[in-house]
Phi, psi and omega in degrees: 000124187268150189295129173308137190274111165333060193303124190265124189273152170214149189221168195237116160276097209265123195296338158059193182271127167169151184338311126009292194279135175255088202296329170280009177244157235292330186289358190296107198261235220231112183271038175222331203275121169315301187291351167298308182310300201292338175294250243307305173347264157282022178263305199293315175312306165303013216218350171055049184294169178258336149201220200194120204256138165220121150340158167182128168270099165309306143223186199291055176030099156251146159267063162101048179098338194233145167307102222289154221301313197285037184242343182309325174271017146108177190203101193283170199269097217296326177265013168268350159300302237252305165316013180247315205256334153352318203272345191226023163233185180223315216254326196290153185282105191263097158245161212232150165259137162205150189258130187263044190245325220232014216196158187230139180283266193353302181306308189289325192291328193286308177291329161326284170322313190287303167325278176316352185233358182257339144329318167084045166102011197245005183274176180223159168227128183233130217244138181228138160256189163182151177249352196284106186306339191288328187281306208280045165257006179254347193243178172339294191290343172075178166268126136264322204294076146032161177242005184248356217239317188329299186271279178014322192277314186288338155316303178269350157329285179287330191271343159316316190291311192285321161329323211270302182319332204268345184284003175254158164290174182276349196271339214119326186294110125001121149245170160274185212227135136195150195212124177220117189234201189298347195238333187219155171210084227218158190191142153156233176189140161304137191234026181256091189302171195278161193282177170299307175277036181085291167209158174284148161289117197259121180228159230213127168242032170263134191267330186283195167270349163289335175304281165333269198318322177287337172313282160325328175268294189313298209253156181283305172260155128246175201223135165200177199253078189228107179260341178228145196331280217287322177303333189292308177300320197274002177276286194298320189298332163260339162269341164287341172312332202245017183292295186319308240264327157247043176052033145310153162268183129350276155322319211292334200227129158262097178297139165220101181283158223256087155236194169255137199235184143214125183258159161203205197237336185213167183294299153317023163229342184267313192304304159330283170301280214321316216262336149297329186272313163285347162291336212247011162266328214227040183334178155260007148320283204290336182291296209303308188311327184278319174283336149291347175285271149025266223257010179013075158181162223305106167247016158352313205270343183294182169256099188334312200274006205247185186268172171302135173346165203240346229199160184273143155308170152308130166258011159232083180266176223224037216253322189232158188256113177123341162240164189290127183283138208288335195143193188305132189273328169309317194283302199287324164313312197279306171320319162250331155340288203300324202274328197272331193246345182285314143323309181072050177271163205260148127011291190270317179286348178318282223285344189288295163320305175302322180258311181330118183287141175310125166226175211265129175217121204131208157284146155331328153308300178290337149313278179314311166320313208287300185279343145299305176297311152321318147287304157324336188278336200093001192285002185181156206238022149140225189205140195262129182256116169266080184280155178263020159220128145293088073188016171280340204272354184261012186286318165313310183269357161243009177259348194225022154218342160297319166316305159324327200274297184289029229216301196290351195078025193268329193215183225263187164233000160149159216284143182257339157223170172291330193243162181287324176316319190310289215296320193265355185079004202285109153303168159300156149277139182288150163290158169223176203256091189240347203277133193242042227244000000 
């Protein structure tokens, strides 16, 4: 009996504020404006995507005292958007980053829900943490929380969530709830009956072993930056490796990695665009800015086009607030030093090399071929696509490569269920006997 051909799942990232994104160019609209969401929306839906990710900023980015520039057009709030976009999609997987650091289950659990039933079954949650005291000067709790806490919290967080979800019966009947662990201690009754899937799809991005490991217990998807075939295989081996140890399958959890694409007509024309589209991603503005989060103090005075610092970074610098710290700033010096002098690379081109997330780069054919073959090898179980324009940049690739995906038997030919669980291969969640009333 021959083995069923490895169908590749795909999801649309709306590029919001980030790096990513090319703001200057002329198709680049407006990343707050309701009609920026629903084009990505139903383009990704025509394109019969399994859903549509949105990001989500507590606060407001800082630099060296002032407020970084792309952070200046706001950063709207991901489930009122997606309730919104409920209403003008039918089949797509509508999901939300919301932080389970800066957040209460009841609450969260309750808009969740409300998603999932306004939806017909299609929400998601990507349960993101934080230590950082500067976003938690916006909430009540301050940074209080520890970086060794995160996860511990978010554990109990998603199985708090699931408690609650899990307290009406399946026939309908309302139970009370009660629940008291290191973090939370809540009693009472829920006022959302269960949802179409049961539960919302819970998908999870740490990259460490407490990351992995909350992955492995918890979450349905994961979304990760694992950009080349073989770091993708040695990712997936491991975080699915730690699936038994918590009575999972295989199957149970989906990697998705995070990328990026450039299409052309020829290899060389793709090649072309891509190295426009990162210069022009990659400012000599945004260079100085990336290499000072890096050597953390003022560098205003160099030249972008000129060589790299001279001097070791700080080693806890502190210069900008409010973002994910890149690594070790010592290990990251000495690394583009080597990458800067193995090359005779500028500054600017250092930091363009250095950082760039892995993309799908070509003809359409070879774009699929590629992504096809990355899943079948196992390194990853498909991908969340990161265009590099708001709100256009996913319209190429579902109009010249999806078709290919489907031509080869690699991706669906139109949707097979109503819910994302369906749609991602995912069961219902079962009700479970949790109620402690």
């Amino acid at each position: 009996m021959s083995t069923p051909r490895k169908r590749l799942h795909l999801a649309a990232h709306f590029p919001g504020v980030n790096n990513t994104t090319v703001w200057q160019d002329p198709e680049s609209r407006s990343q707050i404006d309701f009609s920026s969401f629903v084009h990505l929306a139903r383009t990704a839906e025509r394109g019969l995507f399994d859903f549509f990710f949105l990001a989500e900023g507590l606060r407001l980015r800082e630099h060296k005292g002032r407020i970084h520039d792309l952070d200046v057009v706001g950063r709207p709030e991901s489930l009122t958007v997606l309730n919104a976009l409920a209403a003008v999609t039918e089949r797509l997987g509508l999901a939300a980053t919301v932080n389970a650091t800066f957040n209460e289950p009841y609450e969260l659990a309750r808009r969740l829900a409300t998603l999932d039933h306004l939806s017909a079954g299609r929400a998601a949650w990507n349960v993101v943490t934080s230590s950082d005291a500067f976003t938690g000067e916006n909430f009540r709790r301050g940074g209080y929380l520890d970086h060794a806490d995160r996860y511990t919290r978010a554990a109990e967080f998603v199985a708090t969530a699931r408690e609650l979800w899990d307290s009406w019966s399946e026939d309908g009947t309302p139970r009370p709830f009660a629940h008291r662990g290191q973090h939370f201690d809540i009693r009472g009754e829920f006022t959302v009956p269960r949802s179409p899937q049961g539960h919302p799809v819970v998908i999870q991005a740490g990259d460490s072993p407490a990351g992995r490991d909350f992955a492995a217990s918890a979450a349905d998807v994961i979304f990760t930056r694992h950009g080349t075939l073989e770091a993708g295989r040695a990712f997936s081996a491991d975080v699915k490796g730690r699936l038994a140890a918590h009575g999972r399958t295989h199957d149970s959890l989906k990697i998705m990695p995070g990328v990026t694409f450039v299409l052309g007509d020829t290899a060389a024309e793709a090649q072309e665009k891509a190295h426009h589209i990162r210069r022009q991603q990659v400012s000599p503005q945004n260079a100085l800015l990336t290499a000072e989060q890096v050597w953390g103090v003022d560098l205003s005075h160099l030249d972008p086009d000129g060589p790299l610092p001279d001097f070791d970074p700080e080693p806890e610098p502190k210069l900008t607030q409010g973002r994910t710290r890149l690594g070790d700033p010592q290990e990251i010096a000495g690394r583009w030093r080597a990458l800067s002098e193995a090359k005779g690379l500028s500054l600017r081109e250092t930091v363009i090399e250095a950082t760039g997330r892995q993309s799908f780069i070509g003809t359409p054919e070879t774009v699929a071929a590629e992504m096809d073959a990355f899943v079948t090898a196992g390194a990853a179980d498909g991908f969340i696509l990161v265009p590099h324009l708001t709100p256009g940049g996913l319209d190429e690739f579902v109009d010249r490569v999806v078709p290919l995906l489907q031509e080869r038997g690699a991706f669906r030919t139109e949707y097979e269920g109503g819910t994302l669980r369906s749609h991602l291969g995912l069961p219902e969640a079962a009700a479970r006997p949790v109620w402690k009333g």
